[in-house]
matplotlib code that plots the C-alpha trace (Angstrom):
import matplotlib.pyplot as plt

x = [-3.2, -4.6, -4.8, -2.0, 0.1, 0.1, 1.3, 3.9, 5.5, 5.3, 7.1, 9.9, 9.9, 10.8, 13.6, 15.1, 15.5, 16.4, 19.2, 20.0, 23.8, 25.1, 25.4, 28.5, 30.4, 29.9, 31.1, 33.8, 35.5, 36.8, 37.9, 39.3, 42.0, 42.3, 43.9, 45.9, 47.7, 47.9, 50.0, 52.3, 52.2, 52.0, 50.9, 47.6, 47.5, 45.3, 48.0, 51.8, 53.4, 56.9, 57.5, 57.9, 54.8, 52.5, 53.4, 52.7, 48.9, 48.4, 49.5, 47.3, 43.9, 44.3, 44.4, 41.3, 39.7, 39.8, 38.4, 35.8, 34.7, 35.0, 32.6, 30.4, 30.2, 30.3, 26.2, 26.6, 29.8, 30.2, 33.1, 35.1, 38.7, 39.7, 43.4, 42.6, 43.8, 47.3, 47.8, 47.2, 49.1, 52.1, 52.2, 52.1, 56.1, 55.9, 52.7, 54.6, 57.5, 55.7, 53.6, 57.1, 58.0, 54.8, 55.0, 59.2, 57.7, 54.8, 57.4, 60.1, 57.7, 56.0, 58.1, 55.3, 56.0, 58.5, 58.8, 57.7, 55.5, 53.9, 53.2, 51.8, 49.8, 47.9, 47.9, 45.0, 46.8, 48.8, 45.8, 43.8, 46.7, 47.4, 43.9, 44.2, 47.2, 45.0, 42.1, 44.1, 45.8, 42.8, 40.6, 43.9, 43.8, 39.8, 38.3, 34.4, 32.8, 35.3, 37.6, 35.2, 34.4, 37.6, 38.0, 34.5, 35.4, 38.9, 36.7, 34.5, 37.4, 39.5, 37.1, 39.9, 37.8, 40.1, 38.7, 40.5, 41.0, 43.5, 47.1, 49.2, 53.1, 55.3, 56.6, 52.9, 52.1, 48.2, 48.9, 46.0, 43.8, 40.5, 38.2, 40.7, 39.3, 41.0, 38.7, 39.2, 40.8, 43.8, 47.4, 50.0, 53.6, 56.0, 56.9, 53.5, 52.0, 48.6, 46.8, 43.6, 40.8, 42.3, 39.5, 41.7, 37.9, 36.3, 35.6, 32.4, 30.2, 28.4, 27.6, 28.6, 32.4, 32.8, 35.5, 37.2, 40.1, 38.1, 40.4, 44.2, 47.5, 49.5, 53.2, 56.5, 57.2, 54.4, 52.9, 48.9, 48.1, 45.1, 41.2, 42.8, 40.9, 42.3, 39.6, 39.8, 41.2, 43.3, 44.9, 48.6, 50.2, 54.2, 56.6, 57.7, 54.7, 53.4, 49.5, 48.7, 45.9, 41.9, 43.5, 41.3, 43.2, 41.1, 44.1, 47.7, 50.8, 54.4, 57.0, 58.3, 55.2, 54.0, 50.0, 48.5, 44.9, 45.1, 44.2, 43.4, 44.2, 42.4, 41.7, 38.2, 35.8, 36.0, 32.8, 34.4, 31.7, 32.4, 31.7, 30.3, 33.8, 33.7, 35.9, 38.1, 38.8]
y = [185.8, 186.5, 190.0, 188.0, 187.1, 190.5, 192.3, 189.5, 190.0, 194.0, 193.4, 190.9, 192.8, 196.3, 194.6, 193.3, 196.5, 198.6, 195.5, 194.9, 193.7, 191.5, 188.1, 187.8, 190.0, 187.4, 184.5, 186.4, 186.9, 183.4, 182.9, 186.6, 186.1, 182.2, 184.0, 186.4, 183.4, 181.3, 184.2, 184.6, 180.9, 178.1, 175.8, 177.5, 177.6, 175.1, 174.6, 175.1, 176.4, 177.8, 180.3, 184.2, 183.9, 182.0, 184.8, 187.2, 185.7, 185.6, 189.0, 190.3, 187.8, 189.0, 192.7, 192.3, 190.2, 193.2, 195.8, 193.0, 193.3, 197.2, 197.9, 195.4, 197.4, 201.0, 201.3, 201.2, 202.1, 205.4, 206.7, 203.8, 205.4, 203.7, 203.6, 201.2, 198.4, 198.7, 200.6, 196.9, 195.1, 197.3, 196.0, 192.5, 192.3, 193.7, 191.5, 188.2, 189.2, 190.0, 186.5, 184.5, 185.7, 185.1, 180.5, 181.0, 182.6, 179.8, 177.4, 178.5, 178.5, 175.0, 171.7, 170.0, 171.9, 169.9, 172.5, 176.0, 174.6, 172.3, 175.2, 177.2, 173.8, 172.6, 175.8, 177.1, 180.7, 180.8, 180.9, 183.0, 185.9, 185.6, 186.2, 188.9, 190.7, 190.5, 192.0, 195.0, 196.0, 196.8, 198.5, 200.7, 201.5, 202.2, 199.4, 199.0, 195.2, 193.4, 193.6, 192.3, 189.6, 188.3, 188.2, 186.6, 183.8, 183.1, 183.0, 180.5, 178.2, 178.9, 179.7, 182.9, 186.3, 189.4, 192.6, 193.5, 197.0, 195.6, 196.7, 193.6, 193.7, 191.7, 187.5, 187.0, 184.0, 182.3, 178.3, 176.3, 179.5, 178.3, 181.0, 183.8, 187.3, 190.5, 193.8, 197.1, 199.0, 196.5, 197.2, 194.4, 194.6, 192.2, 189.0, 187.9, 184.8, 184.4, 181.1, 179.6, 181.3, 184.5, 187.5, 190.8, 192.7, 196.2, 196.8, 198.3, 197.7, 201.1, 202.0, 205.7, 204.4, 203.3, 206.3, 205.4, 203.3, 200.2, 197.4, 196.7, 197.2, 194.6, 195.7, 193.6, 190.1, 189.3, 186.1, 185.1, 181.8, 179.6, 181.5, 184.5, 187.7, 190.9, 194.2, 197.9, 201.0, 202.0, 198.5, 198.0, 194.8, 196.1, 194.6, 191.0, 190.0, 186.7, 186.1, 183.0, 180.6, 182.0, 185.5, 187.8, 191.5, 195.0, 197.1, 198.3, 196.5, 197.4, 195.7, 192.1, 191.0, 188.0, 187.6, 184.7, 182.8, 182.1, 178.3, 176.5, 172.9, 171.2, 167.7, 166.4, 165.6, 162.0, 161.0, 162.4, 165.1, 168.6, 171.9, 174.8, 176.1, 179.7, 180.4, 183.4, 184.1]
z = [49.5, 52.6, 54.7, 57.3, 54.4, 53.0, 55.7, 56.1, 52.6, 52.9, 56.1, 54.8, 51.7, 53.6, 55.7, 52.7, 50.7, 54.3, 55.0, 51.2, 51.9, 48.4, 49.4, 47.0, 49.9, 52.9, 50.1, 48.6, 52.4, 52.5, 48.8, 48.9, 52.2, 50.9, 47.5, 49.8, 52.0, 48.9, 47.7, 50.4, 51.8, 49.7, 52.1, 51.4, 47.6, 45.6, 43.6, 43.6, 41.1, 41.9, 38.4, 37.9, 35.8, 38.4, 41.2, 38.7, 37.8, 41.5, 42.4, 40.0, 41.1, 44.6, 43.2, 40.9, 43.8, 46.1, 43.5, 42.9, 46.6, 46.4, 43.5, 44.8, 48.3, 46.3, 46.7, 50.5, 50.8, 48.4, 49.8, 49.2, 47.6, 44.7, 45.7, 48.6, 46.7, 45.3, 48.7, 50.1, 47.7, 48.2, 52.1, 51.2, 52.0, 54.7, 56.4, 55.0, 57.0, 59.6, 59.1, 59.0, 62.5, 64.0, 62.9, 63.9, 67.5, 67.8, 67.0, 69.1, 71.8, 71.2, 71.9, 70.5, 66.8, 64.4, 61.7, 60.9, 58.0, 60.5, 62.6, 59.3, 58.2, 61.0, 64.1, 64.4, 66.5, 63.1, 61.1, 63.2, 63.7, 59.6, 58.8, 61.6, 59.9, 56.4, 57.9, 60.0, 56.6, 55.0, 57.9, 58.6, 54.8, 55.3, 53.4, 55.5, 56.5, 54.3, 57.7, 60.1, 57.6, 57.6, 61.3, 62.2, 59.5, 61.5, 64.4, 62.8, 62.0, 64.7, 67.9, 68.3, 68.0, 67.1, 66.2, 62.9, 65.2, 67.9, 67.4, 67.7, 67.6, 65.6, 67.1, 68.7, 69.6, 70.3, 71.5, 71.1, 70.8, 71.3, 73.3, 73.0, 72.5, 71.5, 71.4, 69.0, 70.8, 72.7, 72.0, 72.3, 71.9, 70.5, 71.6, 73.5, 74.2, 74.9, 75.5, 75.3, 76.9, 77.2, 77.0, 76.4, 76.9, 77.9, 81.5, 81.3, 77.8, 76.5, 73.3, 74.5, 74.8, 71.4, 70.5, 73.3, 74.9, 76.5, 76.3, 77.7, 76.9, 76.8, 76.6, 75.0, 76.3, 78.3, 78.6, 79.7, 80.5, 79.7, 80.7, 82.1, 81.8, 81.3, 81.1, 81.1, 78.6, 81.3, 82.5, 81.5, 81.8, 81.9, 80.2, 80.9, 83.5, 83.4, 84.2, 85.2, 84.3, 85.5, 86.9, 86.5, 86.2, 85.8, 87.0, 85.7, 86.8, 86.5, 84.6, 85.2, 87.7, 88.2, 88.9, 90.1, 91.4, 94.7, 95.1, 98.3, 99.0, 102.3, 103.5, 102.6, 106.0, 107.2, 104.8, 101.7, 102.3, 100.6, 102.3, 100.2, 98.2, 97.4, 94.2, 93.7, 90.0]

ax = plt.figure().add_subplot(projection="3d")
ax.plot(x, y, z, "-o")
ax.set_aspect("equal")
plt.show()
């Protein structure tokens, strides 16, 4: 082996054992909250089978699942409590409950949705806020990277990006979803619906702020249409507003508004010509 070579390998070599993450961690994600909705949902389990005994077997896979993933992050992760867990399993009612008004809200709001288990079938909001509810359990319980695992492989299947942070109320509702993004620190209260496109995002992006409140609240019964952008710690939609399609909001508003894009509509010139358009987002 060469001088080049040599220097190449002791370079790979030290950024493998200074990054040495398992790779049984970033597999395990998928097949870990796969078991969890399989559990509460049987649309998702690889098999159905509707006994005392079967729940039993799969309350205790998902449990030995998760203690899987935490002795396998123990090297990096020492501080890792051991209780973490059965802490988890014990709010499994209450996220399925949670989980069964979120498809009734996307139904109720969707004439294009037949059933509630079409909704939890084939909507990719559904699947992205269960995933979402999964991953918030466990990094309010303190569980590290297993969280933002989960979230970033809804986002892969989904296109919707929500930071396993956000605190997000119970009946919400993501149509379509594609493109929508939810950062750390946003708080939403109950019955909202957001659409596709929707960027709930910091105002200003610096590593100094991350202990801080960077992105909105959004308060109870709000609605935000398609590619509206929503920024700031400090912006508060109120209760009941509705945002319309490509607004783009960076300060608080009261209760029951209504914000819109301004659009212009003018004749084109004689030769179909088109003067320079200036757009307002």
């Amino acid at each position: 082996m060469d001088d080049s070579n040599a220097r190449l390998v002791a370079a790979l070599l030290e950024a493998r054992q200074r990054h040495c993450f398992p790779p049984d961690v970033r597999r395990a994600a998928p097949e870990f909250v796969s078991q969890v909705l399989g559990l509460l949902f049987p649309h998702f389990a690889e098999r159905l089978e509707c006994t005392a005994a079967a729940v039993r077997r799969d309350v205790t896979t998902v449990e030995a699942s998760l203690h899987r993933l935490r002795e396998t992050l123990m090297p990096l992760y020492p501080d890792i409590n051991a209780s973490i867990p059965a802490r988890f399993m014990e709010r499994l009612p209450e996220l399925y409950d949670w989980l069964r008004q979120d498809s009734q809200a996307i139904f109720e709001a969707d004439p294009a949705a037949r059933t509630v288990d079409e909704v939890i079938l084939t909507y990719p909001g559904f699947l992205a806020i269960a995933i979402f509810r999964v991953a918030n359990a466990l990094h309010t319980l303190g569980f590290p990277l297993l969280p933002r695992l989960l979230t970033e492989y809804a986002h892969q299947r989904t296109g919707v990006d929500i930071h396993p942070g956000a605190t997000i109320g119970r009946r919400f509702v993501i149509d379509h979803g594609t493109g929508v993004v939810i950062g750390e620190t946003t708080l939403i209260g109950n019955n909202v619906k957001l659409y596709q496109g929707v960027t709930l995002g910091a105002l200003m992006v610096e590593k100094a702020l991350a202990d801080k409140k960077r992105h909105p609240t959004i308060e109870d019964d709000v609605v935000v249409y398609a590619n509206a952008t929503i920024l700031g710690g400090e912006t508060v939609v109120g209760r009941g507003s509705i945002i319309a399609g490509n607004a783009w909001l960076t300060q608080s508003i009261p209760s029951y508004s209504v914000v819109t894009r301004r659009s212009e509509v003018r004749a084109r010139g004689a030769d179909g010509a088109m003067d320079a358009i200036e757009f307002h987002i």
